[in-house]
Residue frames as qw, qx, qy, qz and C-alpha x, y, z in Angstrom:
[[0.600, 0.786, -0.140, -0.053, 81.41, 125.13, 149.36],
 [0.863, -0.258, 0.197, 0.387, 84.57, 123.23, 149.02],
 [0.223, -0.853, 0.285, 0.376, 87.91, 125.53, 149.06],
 [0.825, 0.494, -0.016, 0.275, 89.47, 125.53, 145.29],
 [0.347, -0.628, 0.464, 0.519, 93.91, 125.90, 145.85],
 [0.656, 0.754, -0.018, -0.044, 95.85, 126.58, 142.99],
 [0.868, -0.195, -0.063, 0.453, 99.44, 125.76, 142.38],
 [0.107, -0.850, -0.195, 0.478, 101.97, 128.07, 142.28],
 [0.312, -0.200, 0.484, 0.793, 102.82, 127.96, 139.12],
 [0.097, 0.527, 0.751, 0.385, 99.26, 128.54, 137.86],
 [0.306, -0.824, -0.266, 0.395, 99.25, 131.59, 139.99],
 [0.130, -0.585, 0.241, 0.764, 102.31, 132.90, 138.28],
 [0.244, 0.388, 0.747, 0.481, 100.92, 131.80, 134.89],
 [0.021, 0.815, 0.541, 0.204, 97.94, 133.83, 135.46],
 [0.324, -0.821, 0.119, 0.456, 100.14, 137.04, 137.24],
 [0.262, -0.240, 0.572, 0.739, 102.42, 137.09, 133.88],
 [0.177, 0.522, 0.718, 0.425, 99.37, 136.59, 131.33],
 [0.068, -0.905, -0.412, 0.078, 97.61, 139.79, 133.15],
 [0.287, -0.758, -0.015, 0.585, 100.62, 141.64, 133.01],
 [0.453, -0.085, 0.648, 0.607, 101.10, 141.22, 129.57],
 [0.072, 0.651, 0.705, 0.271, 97.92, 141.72, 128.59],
 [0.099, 0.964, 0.230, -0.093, 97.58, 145.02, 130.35],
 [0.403, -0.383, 0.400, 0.728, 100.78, 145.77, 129.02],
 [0.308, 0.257, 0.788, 0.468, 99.83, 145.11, 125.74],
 [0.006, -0.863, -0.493, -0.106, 96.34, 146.98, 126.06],
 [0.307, -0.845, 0.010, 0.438, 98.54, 150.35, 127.17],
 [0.404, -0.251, 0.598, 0.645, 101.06, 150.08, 124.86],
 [0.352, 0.265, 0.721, 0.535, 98.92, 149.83, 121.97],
 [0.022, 0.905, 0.422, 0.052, 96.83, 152.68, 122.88],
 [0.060, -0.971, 0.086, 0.214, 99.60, 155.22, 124.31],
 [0.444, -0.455, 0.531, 0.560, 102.74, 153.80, 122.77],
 [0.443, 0.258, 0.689, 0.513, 101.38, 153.62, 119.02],
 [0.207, 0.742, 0.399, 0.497, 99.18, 156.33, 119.18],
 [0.498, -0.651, -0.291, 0.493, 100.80, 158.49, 122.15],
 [0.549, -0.039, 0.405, 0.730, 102.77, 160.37, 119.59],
 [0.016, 0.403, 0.597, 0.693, 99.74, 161.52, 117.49],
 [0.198, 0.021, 0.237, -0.951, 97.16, 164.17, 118.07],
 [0.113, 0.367, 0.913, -0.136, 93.88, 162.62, 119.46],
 [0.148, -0.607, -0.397, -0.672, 90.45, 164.59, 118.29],
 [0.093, -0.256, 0.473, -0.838, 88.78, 166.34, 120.75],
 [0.797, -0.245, -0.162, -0.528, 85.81, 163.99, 120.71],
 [0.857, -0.041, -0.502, 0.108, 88.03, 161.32, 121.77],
 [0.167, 0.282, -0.557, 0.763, 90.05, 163.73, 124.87],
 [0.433, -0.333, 0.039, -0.837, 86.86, 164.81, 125.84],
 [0.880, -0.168, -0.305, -0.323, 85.30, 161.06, 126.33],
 [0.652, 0.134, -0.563, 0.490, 88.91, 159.67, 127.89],
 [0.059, -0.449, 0.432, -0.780, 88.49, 163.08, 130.50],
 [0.590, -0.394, 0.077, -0.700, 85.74, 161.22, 131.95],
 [0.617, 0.187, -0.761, 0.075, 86.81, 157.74, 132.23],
 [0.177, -0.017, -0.740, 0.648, 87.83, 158.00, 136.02],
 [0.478, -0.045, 0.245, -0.842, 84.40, 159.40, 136.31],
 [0.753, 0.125, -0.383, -0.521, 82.72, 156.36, 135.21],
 [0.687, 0.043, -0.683, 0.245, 84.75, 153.45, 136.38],
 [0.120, 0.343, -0.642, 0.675, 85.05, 154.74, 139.94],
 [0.657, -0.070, 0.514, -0.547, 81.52, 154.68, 141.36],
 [0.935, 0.044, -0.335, -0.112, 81.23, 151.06, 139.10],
 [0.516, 0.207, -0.758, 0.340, 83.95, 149.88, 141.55],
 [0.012, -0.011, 0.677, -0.736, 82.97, 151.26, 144.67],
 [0.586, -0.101, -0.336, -0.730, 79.01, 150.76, 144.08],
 [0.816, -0.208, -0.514, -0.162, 79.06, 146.95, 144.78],
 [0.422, 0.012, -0.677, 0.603, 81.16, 147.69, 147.79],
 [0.272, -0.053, 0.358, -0.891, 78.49, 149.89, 149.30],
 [0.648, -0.162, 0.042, -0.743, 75.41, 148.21, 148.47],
 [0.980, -0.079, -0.119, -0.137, 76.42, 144.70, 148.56],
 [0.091, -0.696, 0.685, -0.195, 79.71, 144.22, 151.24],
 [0.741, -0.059, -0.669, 0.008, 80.75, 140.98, 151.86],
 [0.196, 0.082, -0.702, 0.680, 82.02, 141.75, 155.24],
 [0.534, 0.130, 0.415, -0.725, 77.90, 142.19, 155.93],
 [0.251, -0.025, 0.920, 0.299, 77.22, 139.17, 153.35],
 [0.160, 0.271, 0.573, 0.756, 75.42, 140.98, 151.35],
 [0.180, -0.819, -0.542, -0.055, 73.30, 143.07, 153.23],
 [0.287, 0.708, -0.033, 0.644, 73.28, 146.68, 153.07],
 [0.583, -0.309, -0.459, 0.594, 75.24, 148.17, 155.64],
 [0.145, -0.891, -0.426, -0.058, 73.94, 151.47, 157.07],
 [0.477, -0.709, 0.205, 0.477, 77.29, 152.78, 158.34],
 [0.438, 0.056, 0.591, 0.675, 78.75, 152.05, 154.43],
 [0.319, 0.508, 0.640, 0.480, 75.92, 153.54, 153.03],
 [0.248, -0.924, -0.194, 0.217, 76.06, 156.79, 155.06],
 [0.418, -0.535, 0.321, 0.660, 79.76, 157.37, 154.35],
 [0.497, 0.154, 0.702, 0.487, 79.09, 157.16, 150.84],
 [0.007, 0.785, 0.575, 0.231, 76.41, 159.37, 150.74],
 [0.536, -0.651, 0.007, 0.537, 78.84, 161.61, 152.87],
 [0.481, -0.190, 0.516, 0.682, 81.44, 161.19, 150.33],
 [0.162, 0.688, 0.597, 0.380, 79.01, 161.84, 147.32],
 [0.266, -0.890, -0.362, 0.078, 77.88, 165.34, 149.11],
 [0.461, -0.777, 0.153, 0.401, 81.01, 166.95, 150.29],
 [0.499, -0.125, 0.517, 0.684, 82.80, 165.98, 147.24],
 [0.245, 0.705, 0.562, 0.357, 79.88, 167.50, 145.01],
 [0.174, -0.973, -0.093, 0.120, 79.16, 170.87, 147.64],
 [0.284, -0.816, 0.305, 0.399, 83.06, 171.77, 147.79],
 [0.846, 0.481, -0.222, 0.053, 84.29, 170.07, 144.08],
 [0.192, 0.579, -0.765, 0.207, 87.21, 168.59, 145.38],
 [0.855, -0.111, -0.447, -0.239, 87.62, 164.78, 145.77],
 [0.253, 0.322, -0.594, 0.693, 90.31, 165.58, 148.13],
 [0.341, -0.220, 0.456, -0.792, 87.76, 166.85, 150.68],
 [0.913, -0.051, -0.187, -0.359, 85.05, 163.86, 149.88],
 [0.756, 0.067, -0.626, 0.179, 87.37, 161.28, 150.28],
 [0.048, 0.304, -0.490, 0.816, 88.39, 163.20, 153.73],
 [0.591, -0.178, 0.259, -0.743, 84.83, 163.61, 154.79],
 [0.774, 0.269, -0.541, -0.192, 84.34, 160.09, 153.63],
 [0.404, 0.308, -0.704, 0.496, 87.51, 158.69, 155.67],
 [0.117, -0.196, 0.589, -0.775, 85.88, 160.31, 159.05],
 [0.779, -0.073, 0.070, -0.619, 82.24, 159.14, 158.61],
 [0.834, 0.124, -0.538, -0.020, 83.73, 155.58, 158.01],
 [0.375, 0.356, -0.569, 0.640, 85.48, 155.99, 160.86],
 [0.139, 0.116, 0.575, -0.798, 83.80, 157.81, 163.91],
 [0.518, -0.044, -0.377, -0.766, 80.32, 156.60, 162.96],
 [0.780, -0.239, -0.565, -0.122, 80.34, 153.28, 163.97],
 [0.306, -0.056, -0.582, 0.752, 82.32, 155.10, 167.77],
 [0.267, -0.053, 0.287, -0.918, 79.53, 157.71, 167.96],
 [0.662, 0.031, -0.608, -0.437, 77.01, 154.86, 167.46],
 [0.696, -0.196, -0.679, 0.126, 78.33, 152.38, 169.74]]
C-alpha cells in the first residue's frame, strides 16, 4: 500500500477546520443555550452520553487491535473484561480503570 504524505499546510488546514468546527458545535449548544433551563428529558439523555461513547471507542480497540492486526488479543480481552467487572462489582470507574491498568500490565509478566 503506497504511503500517502501531506503537506504542511494541508495539515494545518485540516487542524484549524476541526477546531472550528468543534468550536462551533460547543458553542452553539452551551453558549446559546447554556444560559437556559434544559428539560429533564434532555439532562437525563446528556447524563448518559459518556456512557455510550466510551465502550464505542474502546470496543474496536479490544476486539480488533492493530498492534495484533486484527486479531483478537487474549491479554486485551481479559483486561477488559477485568475492567467491565470491577468497575460494575465496586461502581467506581476509578477502581475499574485501576484493576484494568494492572491486568494490562502484569498479565502478559505472569504469562511469560
Amino acid at each position: 500500500m503506497p504511503e500517502q504524505s501531506f503537506s504542511d499546510q494541508t495539515l494545518w488546514i485540516v487542524i484549524i477546520g476541526l477546531a472550528l468546527g468543534s468550536f462551533a458545535l460547543r458553542f452553539g449548544f452551551l453558549g446559546m443555550v447554556g444560559s437556559r433551563a434544559m428539560p429533564e428529558w434532555l439532562l437525563r439523555h446528556l447524563r448518559y452520553s459518556a456512557v455510550a461513547i466510551i465502550p464505542a471507542l474502546v470496543t474496536p480497540l479490544v476486539l480488533w487491535p492493530d498492534a495484533t492486526g486484527g486479531q483478537i488479543d487474549p491479554i486485551r480481552l481479559a483486561t477488559a473484561m477485568v475492567t467491565l467487572t470491577v468497575a460494575y462489582w465496586r461502581k467506581n470507574v476509578l477502581w475499574g480503570i485501576l484493576a484494568g491498568a494492572v491486568t494490562l500490565v502484569g498479565l502478559p509478566l505472569l504469562l511469560d
